[in-house]
NUVEXFI-678912 format. One line per field, with one value per residue: residue number from 0; residue in one letter; x, y, z of N, C-alpha, C in turn. Coordinates in nm, 2 decimals. Layout:
<atoms>
pos	[NUM,...] .
code	[A,...] .
n.x	[X,...] .
n.y	[Y,...] .
n.z	[Z,...] .
ca.x	[X,...] .
ca.y	[Y,...] .
ca.z	[Z,...] .
c.x	[X,...] .
c.y	[Y,...] .
c.z	[Z,...] .
</atoms>
This chain:
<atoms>
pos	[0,1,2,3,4,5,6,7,8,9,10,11,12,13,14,15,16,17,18,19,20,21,22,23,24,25,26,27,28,29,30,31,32,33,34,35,36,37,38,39,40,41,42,43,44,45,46,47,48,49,50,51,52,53,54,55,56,57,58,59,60,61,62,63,64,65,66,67,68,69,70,71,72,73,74] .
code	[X,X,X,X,X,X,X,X,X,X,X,X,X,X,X,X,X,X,X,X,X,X,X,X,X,X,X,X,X,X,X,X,X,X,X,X,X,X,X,X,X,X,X,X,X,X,X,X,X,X,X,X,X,X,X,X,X,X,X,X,X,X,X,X,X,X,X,X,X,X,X,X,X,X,X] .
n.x	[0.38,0.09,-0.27,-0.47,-0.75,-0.98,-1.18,-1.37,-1.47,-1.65,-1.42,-1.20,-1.00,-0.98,-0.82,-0.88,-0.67,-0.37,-0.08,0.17,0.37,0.61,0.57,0.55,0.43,0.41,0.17,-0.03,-0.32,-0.60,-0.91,-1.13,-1.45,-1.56,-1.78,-2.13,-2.10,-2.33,-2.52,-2.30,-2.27,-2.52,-2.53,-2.34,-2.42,-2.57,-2.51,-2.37,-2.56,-2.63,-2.36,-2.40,-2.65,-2.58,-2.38,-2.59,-2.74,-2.65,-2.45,-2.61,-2.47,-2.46,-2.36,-2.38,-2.19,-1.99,-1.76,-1.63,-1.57,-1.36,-1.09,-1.05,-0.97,-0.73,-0.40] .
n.y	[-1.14,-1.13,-1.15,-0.79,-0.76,-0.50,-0.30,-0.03,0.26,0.61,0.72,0.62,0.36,0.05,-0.17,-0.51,-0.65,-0.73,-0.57,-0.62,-0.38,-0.13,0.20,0.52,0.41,0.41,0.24,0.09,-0.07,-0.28,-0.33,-0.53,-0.63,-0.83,-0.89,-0.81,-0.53,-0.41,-0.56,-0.66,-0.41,-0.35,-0.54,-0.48,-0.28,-0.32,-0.47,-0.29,-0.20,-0.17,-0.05,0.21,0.28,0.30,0.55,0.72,0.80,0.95,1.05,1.16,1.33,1.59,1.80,2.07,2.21,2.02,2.07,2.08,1.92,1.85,1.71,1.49,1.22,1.27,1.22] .
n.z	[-0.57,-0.38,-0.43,-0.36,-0.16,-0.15,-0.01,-0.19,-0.10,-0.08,-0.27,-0.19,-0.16,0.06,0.22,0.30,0.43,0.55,0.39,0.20,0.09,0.09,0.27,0.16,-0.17,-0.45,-0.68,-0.94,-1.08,-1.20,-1.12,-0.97,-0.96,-0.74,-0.55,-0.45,-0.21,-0.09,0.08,0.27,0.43,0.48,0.69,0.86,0.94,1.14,1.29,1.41,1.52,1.83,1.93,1.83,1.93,2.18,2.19,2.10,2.32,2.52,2.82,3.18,3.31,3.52,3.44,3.24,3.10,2.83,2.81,3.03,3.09,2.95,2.99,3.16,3.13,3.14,3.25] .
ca.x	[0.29,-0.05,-0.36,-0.47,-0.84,-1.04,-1.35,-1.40,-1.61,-1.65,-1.34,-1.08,-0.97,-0.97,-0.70,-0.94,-0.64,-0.23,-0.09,0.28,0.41,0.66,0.48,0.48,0.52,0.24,0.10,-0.14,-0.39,-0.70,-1.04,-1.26,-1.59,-1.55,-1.88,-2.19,-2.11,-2.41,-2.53,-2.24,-2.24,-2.59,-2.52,-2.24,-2.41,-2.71,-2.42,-2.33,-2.69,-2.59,-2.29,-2.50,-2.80,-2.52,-2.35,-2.66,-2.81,-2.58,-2.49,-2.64,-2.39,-2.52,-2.26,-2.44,-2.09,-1.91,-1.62,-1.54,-1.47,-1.25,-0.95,-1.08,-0.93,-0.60,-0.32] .
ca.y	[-1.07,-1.19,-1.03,-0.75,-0.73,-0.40,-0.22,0.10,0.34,0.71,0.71,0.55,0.16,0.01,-0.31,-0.58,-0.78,-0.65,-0.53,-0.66,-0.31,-0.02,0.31,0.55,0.41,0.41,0.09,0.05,-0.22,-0.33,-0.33,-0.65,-0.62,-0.98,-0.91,-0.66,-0.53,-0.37,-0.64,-0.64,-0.27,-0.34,-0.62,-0.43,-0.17,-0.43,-0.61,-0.20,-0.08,-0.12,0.08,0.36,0.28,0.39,0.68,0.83,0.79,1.07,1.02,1.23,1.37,1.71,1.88,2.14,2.20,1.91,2.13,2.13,1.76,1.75,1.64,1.44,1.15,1.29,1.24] .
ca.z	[-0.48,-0.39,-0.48,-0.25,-0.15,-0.05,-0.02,-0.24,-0.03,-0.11,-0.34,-0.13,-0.17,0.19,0.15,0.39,0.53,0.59,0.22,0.22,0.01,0.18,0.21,0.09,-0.28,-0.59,-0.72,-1.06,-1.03,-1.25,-1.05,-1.05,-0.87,-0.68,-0.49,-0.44,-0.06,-0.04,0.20,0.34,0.44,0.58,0.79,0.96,1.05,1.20,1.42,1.49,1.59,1.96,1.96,1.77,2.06,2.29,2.15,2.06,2.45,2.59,2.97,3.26,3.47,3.62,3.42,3.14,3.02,2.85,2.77,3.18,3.11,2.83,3.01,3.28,3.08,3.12,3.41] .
c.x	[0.15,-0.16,-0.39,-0.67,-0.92,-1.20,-1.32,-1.53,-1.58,-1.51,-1.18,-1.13,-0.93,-0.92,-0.86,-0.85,-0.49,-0.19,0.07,0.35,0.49,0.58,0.62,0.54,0.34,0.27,0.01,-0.19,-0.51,-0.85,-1.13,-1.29,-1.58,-1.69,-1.95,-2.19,-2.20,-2.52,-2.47,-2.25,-2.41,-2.58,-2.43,-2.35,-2.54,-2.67,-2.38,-2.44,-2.67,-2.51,-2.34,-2.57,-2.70,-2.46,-2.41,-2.75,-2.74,-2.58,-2.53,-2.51,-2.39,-2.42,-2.32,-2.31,-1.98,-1.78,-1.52,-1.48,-1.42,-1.15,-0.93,-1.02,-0.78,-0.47,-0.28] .
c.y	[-1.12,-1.10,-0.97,-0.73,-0.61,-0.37,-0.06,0.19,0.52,0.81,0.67,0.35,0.12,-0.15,-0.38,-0.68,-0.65,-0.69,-0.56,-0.51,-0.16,0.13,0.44,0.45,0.41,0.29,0.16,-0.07,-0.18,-0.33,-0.38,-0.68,-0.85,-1.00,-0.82,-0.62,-0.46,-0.44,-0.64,-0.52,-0.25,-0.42,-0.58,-0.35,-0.18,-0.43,-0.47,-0.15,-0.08,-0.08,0.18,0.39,0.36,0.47,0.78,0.85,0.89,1.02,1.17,1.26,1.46,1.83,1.95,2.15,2.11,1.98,2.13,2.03,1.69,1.68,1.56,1.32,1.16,1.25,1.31] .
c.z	[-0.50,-0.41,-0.36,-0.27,-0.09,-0.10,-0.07,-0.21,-0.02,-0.16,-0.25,-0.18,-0.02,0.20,0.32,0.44,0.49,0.42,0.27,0.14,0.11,0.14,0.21,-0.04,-0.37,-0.68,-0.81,-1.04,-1.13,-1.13,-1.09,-0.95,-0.85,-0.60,-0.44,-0.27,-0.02,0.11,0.32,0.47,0.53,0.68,0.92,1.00,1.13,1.29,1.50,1.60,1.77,2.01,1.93,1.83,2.16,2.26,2.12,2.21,2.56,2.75,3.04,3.38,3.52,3.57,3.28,3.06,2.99,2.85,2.91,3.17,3.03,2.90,3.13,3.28,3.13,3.28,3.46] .
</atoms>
């Protein structure tokens, strides 16, 4: 089995590529800091700032209640 790589972020392990192992099952593993992603973790969310510019820009649609258009999505 090849090594598996992840990101440890607010107590989860997040595997960074496809983990060959059947689920459910429980694995033991060692934990060796390969690199500080604090950079990382800024750079994403640089390359995100204009999905964040648009989600935080709300649209105008004349409609005060969004709840009328929960399911407008729907068929």
């Amino acid at each position: 089995m090849s090594p598996i790589h992840a990101i440890y972020d607010n107590g989860v392990f997040r595997p960074l590529g496809t983990v060959d192992l059947v689920a459910p099952c429980e694995v033991t593993f060692i934990p060796q800091v390969v690199e500080d992603t604090k950079q990382d973790s800024a750079t994403a969310f640089a390359e995100l700032s204009g999905f964040y510019a648009l989600l935080g820009s709300g649209q105008e649609t004349g409609i005060t209640d969004l709840a009328a258009r929960h399911n407008e999505h729907q068929p």
